[in-house]
N, C-alpha and C positions, 0 to 999 in steps of 0.2 A: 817707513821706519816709525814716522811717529804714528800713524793709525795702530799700529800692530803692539809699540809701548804702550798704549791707550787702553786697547783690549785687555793687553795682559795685567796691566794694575787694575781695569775694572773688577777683572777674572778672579784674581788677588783681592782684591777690596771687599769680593759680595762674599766671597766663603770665609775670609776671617772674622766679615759684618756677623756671618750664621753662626760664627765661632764662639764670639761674643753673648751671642743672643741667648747661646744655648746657654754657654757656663754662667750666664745671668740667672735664668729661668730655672736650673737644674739642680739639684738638692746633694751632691756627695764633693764638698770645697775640700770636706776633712772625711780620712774613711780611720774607722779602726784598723790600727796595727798590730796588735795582741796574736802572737800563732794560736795562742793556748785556747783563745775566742771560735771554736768550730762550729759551733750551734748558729749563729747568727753573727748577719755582718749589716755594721752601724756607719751610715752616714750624715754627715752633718751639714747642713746645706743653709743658704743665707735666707729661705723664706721658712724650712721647716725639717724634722729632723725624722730618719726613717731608718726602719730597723726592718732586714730580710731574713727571715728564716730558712736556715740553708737546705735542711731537711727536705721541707715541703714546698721552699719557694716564694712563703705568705708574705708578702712587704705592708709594714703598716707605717703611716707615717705620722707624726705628731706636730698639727702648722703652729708656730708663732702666735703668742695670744693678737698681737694688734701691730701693727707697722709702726705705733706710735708709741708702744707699749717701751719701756725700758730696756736695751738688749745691750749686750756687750757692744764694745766701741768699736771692736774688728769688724762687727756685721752691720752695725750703722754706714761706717765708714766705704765699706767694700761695695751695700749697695749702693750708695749714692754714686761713688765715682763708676760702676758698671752700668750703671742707668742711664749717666751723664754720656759714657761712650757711647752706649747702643744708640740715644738719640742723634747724636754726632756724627756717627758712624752709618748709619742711616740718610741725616740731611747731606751728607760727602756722596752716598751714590746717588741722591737724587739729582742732585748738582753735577755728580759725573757723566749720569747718562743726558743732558742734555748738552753738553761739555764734548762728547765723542765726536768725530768727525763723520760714523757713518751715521748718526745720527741727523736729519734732515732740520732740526728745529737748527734759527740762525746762521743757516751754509753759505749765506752771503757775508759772513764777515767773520772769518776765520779768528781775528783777532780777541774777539769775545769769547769766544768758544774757547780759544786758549786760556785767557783770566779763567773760564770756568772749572777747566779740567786743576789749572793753578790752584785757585779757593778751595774744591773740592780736594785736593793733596793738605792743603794747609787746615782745612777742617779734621780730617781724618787725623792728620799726624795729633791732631790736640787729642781726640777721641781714642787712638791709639795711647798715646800718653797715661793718659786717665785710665784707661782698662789695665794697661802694665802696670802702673801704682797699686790701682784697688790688687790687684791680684798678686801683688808681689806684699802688698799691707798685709794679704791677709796668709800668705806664707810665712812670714816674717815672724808672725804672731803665731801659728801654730809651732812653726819651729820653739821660737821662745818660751813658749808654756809648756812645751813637752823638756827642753833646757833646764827647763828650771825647776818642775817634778825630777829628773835626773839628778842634779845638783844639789836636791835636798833628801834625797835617797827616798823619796815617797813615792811608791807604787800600789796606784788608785784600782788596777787591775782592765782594765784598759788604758792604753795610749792614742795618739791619733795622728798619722800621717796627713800628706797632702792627696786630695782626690782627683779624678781626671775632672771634675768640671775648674779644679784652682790652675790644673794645666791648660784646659782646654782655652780657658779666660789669657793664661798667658799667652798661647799660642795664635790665636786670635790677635790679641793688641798685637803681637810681632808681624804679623801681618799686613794686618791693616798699618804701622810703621813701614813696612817694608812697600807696600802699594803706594804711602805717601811720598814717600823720599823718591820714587819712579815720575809720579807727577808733577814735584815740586822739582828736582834739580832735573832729571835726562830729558825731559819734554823739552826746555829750553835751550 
């Protein structure tokens, strides 16, 4: 029972690790919501902002002057705490896979191996944490800017929803959550 829990929170842990990874690295957090928008569709992404032409297909993207450069607080904020997970979230399976039981490293002392699989649940669940925050920061804040163009009757002539990489980042930390709470309370 517990090798086969093992497995399955590793199994759990590496694709919401990919899940993270991606909505890190991937450029549509915000997509336009406008119907009336048919020529082109705008994403807005934490390193750089990209605009597809529906027509033909051409996607041109426009990066961020400098990492260091001045950017709203949403995308400062968002990348650090996804940055912080993927790191996290990455040292949890390194530490998981040596932590597995069909793993041969340490098989003489089971007990270690368990503190491992343990650290690596209590790592992940921080790394999980932090991916859910940045990614719920940065919903939070679209929700509320698009609230509050609403609420002042100002229509900019595009709006902007949530994108699948803001979901995929949620979906992801829920994950990697869900992997930790397998290694931290049922293992024991």
């Amino acid at each position: 029972m517990g090798a086969a829990l093992q497995v399955t929170a590793f199994g759990l842990a590496l694709f919401s690790t990919l899940f993270l990874l991606l909505a890190t690295c991937t450029d549509c957090w915000m997509v336009n919501a406008d119907d009336s928008l048919e020529v082109s569709h705008k994403c807005r992404g934490l390193w750089r902002e990209c605009v597809t032409n529906m027509q033909d297909g051409v996607r041109t993207c426009d990066q961020y002057d400098s990492i260091l450069a001045d950017h709203p607080v949403k995308i400062v904020v968002t990348r650090t705490l996804m940055i912080t997970a993927d790191l996290l979230a990455g040292l949890a399976l390194a530490t998981l896979v040596l932590g597995l039981d069909c793993i041969t490293f340490l098989k003489e002392d089971p007990r270690v191996k368990l503190k491992m699989c343990f650290g690596a649940g209590v790592i992940l669940g921080t790394g999980s944490i932090l991916g859910l925050i940045g990614s719920m920061w940065y919903a939070v804040d679209v929700y509320v800017e698009r609230a509050m163009l609403v609420s002042h009757n100002i229509f900019l002539g595009v709006h902007y929803d949530f994108g699948w990489s803001c979901w995929l980042g949620m979906a992801g930390s829920t994950g990697c959550f869900v992997a930790s709470v397998l290694l931290t309370c049922c293992l024991h």
